[in-house]
C-alpha positions in Angstrom: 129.2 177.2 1.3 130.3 177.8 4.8 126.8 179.3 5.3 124.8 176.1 4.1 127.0 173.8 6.3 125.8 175.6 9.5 122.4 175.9 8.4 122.4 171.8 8.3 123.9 171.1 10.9 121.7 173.2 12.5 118.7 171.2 11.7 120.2 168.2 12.1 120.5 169.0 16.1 117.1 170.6 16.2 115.8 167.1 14.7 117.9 164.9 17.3 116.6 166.5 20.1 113.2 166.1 19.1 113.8 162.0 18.9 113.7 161.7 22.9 110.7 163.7 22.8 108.3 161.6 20.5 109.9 158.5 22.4 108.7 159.5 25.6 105.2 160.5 24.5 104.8 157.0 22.5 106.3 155.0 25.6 104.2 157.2 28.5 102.9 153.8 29.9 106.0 151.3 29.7 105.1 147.2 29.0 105.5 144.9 32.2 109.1 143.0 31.3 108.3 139.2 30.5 111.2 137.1 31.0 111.4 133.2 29.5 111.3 130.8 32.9 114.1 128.8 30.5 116.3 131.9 31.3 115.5 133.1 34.6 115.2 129.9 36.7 119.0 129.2 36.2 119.6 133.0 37.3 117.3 132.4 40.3 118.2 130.0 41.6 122.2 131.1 41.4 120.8 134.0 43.6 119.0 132.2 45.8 122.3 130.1 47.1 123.6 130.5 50.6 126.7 129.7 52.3 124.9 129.5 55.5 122.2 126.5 53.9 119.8 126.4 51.8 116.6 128.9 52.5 112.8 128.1 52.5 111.3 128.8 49.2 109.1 132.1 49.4 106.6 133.4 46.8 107.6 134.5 43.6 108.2 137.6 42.8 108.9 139.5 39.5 111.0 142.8 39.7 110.5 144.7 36.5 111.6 147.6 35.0 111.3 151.0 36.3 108.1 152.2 36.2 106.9 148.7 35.2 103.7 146.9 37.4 105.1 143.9 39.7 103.1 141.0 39.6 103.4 138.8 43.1 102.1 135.0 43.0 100.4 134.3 46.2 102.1 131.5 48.3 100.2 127.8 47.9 98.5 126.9 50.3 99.7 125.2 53.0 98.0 121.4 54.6 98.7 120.0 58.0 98.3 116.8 58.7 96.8 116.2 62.0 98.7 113.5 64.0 97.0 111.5 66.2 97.0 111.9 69.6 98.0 108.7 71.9 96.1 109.0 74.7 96.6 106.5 78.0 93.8 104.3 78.8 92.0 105.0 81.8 93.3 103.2 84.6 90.8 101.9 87.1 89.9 103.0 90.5 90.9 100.6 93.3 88.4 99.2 95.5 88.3 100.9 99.2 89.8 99.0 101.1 87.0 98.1 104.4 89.4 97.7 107.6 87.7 94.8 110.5 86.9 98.1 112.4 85.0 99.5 109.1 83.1 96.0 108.6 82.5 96.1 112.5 80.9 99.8 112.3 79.1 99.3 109.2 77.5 96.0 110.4 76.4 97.7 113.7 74.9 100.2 112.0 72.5 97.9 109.7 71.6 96.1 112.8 67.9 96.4 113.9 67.7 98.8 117.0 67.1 97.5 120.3 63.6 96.5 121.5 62.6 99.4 124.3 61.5 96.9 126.9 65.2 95.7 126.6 66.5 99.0 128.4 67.3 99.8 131.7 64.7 100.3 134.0 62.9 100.3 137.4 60.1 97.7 137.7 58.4 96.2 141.1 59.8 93.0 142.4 58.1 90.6 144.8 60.6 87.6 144.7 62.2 86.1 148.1 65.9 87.7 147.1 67.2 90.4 149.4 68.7 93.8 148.4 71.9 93.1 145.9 70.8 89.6 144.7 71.1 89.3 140.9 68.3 87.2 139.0 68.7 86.2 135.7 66.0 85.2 133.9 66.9 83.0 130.6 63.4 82.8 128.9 63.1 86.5 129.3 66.1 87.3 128.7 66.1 89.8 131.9 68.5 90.3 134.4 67.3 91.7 137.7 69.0 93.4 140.5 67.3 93.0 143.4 66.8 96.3 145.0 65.2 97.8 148.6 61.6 98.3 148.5 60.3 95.6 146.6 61.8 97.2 143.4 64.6 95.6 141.2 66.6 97.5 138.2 66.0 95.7 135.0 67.9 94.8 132.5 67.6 93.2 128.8 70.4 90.5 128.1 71.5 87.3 125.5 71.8 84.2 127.3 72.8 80.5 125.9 71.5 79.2 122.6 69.9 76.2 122.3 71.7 73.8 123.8 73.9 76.0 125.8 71.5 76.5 128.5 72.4 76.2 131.9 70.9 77.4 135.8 72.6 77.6 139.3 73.0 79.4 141.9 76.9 80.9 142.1 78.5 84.3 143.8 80.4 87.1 141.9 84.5 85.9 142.4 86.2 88.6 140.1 85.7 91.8 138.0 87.5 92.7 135.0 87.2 96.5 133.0 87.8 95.7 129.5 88.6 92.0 130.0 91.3 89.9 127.6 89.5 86.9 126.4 90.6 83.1 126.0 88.1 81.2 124.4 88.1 77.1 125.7 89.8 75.0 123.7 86.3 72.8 123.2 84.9 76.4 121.7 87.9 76.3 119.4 87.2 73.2 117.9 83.5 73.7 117.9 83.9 76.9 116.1 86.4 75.4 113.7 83.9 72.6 112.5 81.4 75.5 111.8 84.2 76.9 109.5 85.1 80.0 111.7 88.5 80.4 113.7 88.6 82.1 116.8 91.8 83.2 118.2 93.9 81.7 121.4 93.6 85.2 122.9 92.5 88.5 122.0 93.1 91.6 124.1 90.4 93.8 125.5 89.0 96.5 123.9 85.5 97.7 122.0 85.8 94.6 119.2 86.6 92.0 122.1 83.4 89.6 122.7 83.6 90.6 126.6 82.8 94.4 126.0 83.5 96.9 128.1 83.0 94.6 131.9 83.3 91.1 133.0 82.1 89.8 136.3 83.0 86.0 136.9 80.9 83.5 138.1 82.3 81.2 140.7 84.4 78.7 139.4 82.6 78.3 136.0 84.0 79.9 132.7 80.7 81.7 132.7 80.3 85.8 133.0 78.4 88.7 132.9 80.0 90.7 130.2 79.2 93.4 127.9 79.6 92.8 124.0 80.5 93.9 120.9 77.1 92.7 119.3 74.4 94.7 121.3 71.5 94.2 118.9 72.2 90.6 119.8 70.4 91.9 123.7 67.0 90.0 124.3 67.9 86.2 122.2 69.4 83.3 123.0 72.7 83.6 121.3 75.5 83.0 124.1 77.8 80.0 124.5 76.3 80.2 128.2 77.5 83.2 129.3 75.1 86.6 130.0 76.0 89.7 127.7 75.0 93.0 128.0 75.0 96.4 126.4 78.5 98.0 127.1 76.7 101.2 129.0 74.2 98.4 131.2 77.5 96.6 132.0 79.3 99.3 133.4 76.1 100.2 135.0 76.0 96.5 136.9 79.6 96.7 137.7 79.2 99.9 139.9 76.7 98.7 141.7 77.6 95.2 142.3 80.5 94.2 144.7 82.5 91.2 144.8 80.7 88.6 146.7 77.4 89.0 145.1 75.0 86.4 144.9 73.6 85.4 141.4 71.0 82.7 140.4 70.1 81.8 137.0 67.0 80.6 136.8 
């Protein structure tokens, strides 16, 4: 009896231990683990709780059993909105700003150049004026100084407008370099009925009217002067006075003394 209880026994191990056996062969692949979302979601998001604040959502992932395939959802796709951008409108350029010595320089240079004949130069001279004489002719707009030989230096100038001629005979009574000017009160006025407005004085220098020299002529407001106008040289333009080029002024003066004798004819 003793005998038969050992022999079952012994089968009944040999049979238990073949159990694991059979399981492992039928199970050799194991199933992914599918879990309800009704039961997980509550457990997820318990997990997903921080003390620190609440995290960013990242793609969901399954963990599965041992052995098991995990399956990872991609992460959606994310869409940025593009903001517009505020840009400032263009602001606009200023204007250059054109100083009276800009205008001056820029109105210069448009002028037309000066006629040839107009410049300096030696030319023969029979007239009955002795050496040092200066002749100023007003329809020809030349002034001539009388020199030895029967030669004179010739020079182009403006004289008086219509109705600013004049003639006489005067002498030279003062020299100025870079003369202040003072128009006459009658010039004033005149000019202000024309609509332009001269000053009371206005120091010497290259925009002055009186250019560069002034010799005076007796007693009269009248001069030789240069000019800030030159391509004005050969027309009738003057108030009555004689302008010349800056360079032919300075010229003159050099060669002329106080005391000279000048006749406008």
């Amino acid at each position: 009896m003793r005998l038969r209880l050992l022999s079952l026994s012994t089968l009944l191990l040999a049979a238990l231990s073949l159990i694991p056996a059979a399981a492992n062969e039928r199970y050799a692949e194991r199933p992914p683990l599918v879990v309800s979302p009704d039961l997980s979601s509550p457990w997820v998001l318990q997990l997903q709780r921080s003390p620190a604040g609440v995290r960013q959502p990242g793609p969901a992932v399954h963990r599965n059993l041992p052995g098991a395939r995990v399956v990872v959802a991609p992460p959606p796709p994310v869409r940025v909105r593009a903001e517009p951008v505020n840009r400032a409108p263009a602001q606009p350029q200023p204007e250059p700003v054109q100083t009276a010595a800009a205008t001056a320089g820029a109105a210069r240079q448009a002028a037309p150049s000066l006629d040839p004949r107009f410049l300096p130069q030696v030319v023969e001279y029979g007239g009955p004026h002795k050496p040092g004489t200066i002749v100023v002719d007003t329809t020809q707009h030349f002034l001539f100084l009388v020199l030895e030989g029967g030669q004179a230096r010739r020079y182009g100038v403006g004289t008086g407008k219509p109705g600013f001629e004049w003639a006489g005979r005067h002498r030279v009574t003062m020299k100025r370099e870079w003369p202040d000017w003072r128009p006459p009160q009658s010039m004033i006025e005149r000019e202000r009925r024309n609509g332009r407005i001269l000053p009371a004085h206005m120091a010497g220098g290259p925009e002055n009217p009186l250019g560069a020299r002034a010799l005076y002529l007796g007693s009269t407001l009248y001069r030789i002067h240069g000019t800030n106008q030159p391509w004005s040289i050969g027309r009738a333009v003057s108030s009555g006075c004689i302008r010349m080029r800056n360079e032919d002024v300075i010229d003159l003066y050099e060669r002329v003394p106080v005391g000279a004798e000048v006749i406008v004819i």
